[in-house]
C-alpha positions as CSV (number, residue, x, y, z in Angstrom):
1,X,0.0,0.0,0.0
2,X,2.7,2.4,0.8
3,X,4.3,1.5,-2.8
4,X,1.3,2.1,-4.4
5,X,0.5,5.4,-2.6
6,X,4.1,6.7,-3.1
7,X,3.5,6.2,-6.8
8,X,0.3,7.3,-7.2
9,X,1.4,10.6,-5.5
10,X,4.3,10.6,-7.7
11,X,1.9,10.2,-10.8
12,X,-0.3,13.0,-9.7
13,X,2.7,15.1,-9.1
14,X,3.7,14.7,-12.5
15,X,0.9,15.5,-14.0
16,X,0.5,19.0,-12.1
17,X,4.2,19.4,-12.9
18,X,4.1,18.7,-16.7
19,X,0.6,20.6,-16.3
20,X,2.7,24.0,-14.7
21,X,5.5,23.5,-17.9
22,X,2.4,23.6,-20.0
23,X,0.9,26.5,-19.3
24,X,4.3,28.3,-18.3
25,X,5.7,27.6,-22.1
26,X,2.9,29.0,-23.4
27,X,2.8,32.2,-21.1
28,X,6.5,32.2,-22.9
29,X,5.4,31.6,-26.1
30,X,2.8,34.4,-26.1
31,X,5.4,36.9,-24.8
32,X,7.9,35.7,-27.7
33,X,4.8,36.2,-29.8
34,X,4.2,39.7,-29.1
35,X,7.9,40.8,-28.6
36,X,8.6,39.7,-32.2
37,X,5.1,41.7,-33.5
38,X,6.5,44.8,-31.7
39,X,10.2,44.1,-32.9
40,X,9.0,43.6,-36.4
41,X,7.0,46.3,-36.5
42,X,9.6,48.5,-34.9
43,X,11.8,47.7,-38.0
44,X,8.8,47.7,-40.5
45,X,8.0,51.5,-39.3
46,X,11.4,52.5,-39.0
47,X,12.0,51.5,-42.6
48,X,9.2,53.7,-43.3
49,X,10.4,57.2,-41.4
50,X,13.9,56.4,-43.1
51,X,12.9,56.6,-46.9
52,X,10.2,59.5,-45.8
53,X,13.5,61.3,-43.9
54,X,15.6,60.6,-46.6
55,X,12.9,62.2,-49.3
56,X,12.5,65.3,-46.9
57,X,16.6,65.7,-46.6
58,X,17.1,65.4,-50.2
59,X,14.3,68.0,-51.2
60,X,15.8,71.0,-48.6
61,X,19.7,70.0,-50.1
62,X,18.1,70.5,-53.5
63,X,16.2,73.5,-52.4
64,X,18.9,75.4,-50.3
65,X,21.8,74.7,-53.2
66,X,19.1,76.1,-56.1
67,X,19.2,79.2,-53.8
68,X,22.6,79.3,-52.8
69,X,24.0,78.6,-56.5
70,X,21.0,81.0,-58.1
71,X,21.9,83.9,-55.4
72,X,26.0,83.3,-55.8
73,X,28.3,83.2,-58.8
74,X,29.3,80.1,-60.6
75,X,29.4,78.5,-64.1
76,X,28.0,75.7,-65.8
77,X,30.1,73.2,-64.4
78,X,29.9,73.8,-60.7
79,X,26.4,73.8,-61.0
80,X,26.6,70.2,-62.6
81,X,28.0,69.3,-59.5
82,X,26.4,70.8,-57.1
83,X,22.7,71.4,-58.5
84,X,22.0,68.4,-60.9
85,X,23.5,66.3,-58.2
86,X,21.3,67.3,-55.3
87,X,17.9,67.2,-57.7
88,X,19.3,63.4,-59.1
89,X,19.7,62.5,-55.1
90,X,15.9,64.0,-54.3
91,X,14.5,62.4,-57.4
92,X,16.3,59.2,-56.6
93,X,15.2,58.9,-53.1
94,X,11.3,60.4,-53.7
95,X,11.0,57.1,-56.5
96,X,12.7,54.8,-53.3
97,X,9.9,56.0,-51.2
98,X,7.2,56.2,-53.2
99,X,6.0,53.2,-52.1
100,X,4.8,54.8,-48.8
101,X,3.2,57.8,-51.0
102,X,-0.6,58.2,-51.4
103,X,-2.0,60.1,-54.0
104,X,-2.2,63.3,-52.6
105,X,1.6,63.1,-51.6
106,X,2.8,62.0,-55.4
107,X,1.2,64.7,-56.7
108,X,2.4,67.6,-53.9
109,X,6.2,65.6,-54.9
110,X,5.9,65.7,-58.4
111,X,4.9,69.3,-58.4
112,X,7.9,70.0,-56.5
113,X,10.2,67.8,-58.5
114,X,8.8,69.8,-61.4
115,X,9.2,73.1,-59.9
116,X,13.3,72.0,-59.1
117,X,13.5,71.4,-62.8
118,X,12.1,74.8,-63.9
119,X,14.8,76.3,-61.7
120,X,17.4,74.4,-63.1
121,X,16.7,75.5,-66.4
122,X,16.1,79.0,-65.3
123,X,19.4,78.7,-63.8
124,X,21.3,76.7,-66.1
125,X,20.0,79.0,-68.7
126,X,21.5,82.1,-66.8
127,X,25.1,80.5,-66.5
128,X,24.8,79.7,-70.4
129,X,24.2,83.2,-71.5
130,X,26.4,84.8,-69.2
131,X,29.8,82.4,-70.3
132,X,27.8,82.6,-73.9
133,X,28.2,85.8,-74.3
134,X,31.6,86.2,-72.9
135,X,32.4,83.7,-75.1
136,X,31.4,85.9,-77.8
137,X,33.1,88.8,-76.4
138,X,36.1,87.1,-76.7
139,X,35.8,84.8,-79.9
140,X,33.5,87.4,-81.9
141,X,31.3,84.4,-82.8
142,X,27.8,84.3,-82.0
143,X,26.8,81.5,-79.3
144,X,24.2,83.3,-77.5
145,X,21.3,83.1,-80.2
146,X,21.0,79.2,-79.6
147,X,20.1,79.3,-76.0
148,X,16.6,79.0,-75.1
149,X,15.1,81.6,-72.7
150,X,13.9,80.3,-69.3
151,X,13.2,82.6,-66.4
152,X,12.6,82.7,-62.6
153,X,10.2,85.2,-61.6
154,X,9.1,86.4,-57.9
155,X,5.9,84.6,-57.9
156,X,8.3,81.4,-58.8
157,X,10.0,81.7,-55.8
158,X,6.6,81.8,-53.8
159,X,5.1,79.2,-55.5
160,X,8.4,77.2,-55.1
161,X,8.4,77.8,-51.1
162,X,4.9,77.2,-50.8
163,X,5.1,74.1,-52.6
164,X,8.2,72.9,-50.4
165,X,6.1,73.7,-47.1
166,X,3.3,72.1,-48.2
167,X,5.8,68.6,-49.7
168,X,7.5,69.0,-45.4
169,X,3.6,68.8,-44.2
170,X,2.7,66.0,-45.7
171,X,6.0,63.7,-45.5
172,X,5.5,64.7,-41.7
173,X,1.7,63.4,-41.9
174,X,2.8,60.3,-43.9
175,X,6.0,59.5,-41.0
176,X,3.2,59.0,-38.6
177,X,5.5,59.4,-35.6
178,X,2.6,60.0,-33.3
179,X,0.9,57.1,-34.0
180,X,3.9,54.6,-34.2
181,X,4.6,55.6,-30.9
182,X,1.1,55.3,-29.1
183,X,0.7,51.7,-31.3
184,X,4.4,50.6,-29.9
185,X,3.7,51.7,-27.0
186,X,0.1,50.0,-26.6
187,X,2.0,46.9,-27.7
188,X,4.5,46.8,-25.3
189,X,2.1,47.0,-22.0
């Protein structure tokens, strides 16, 4: 009798040990569960801010050297290499993110992209003329005639800053940094 109770008890011991594990690997499994949601979507989002930040960099480098290279001095070639460069990286990284774009924000982007190009071509078409026609001065030849007239005028430059607040708005709307953090945050309780 006292072998039998010893392994009954041993039996029933078992079983409330193997049921404890049980229940205890899943209380570990759920937790596993839900850190992996919150670290996945911590890299998902992130993803997401990056290629909006990156858009939102680009435009203001494009924007402050189209100022900085319309309001100083320079020729054709150092705005190659300053101005085509900076609208190339903007373009490049607004057709990265596009993916987290709606409608509204491809069209406020494009507008912009479009109103970079006019300036570059206003610009551009500035440095031609003036090494054009001191080209002429000093050859006698006529390579000014060729060049196709493009020009910035004041309302351009409001329209232009306009459009660039109204691009910063909505890349700030589409980063959602308010509601990442309140979802995260609901997430990790």
């Amino acid at each position: 009798i006292v072998a039998l109770t010893s392994i009954l008890t041993l039996l029933v011991s078992n079983y409330f040990n193997r049921k404890n594990t049980l229940s205890h690997n899943r209380a570990i499994l759920k937790n596993t569960l839900i850190q992996n949601r919150a670290i996945f979507l911590d890299n998902f989002f992130k993803y997401k801010y990056d290629a909006i930040n990156e858009v939102n960099s680009k435009m203001m480098n494009c924007r402050n050297d189209l100022n900085t290279f319309y309001n100083l001095p320079g020729n054709i070639k150092n705005f190659k290499e300053d101005v085509s460069n900076s609208l190339d990286s903007f373009i490049k990284s607004k057709i990265e993110a596009e993916i987290w774009f709606d409608e509204d924000a491809s069209k406020i982007l494009n507008n912009v992209m479009g109103i970079f190009r006019k300036f570059c071509s206003a610009i551009f078409y500035e440095r031609s003329l003036l090494e054009a026609k001191r080209e002429t001065e000093e050859t006698g030849i006529d390579t000014v005639s060729h060049i196709t007239k493009t020009e910035i005028k004041s309302e351009d430059w409001k329209k232009f800053n306009d459009n660039i607040k109204l691009a910063q708005i909505k890349l700030k709307e589409l980063a959602g940094i308010d509601i990442y953090e309140k979802y995260i945050n609901e997430i990790r309780k």
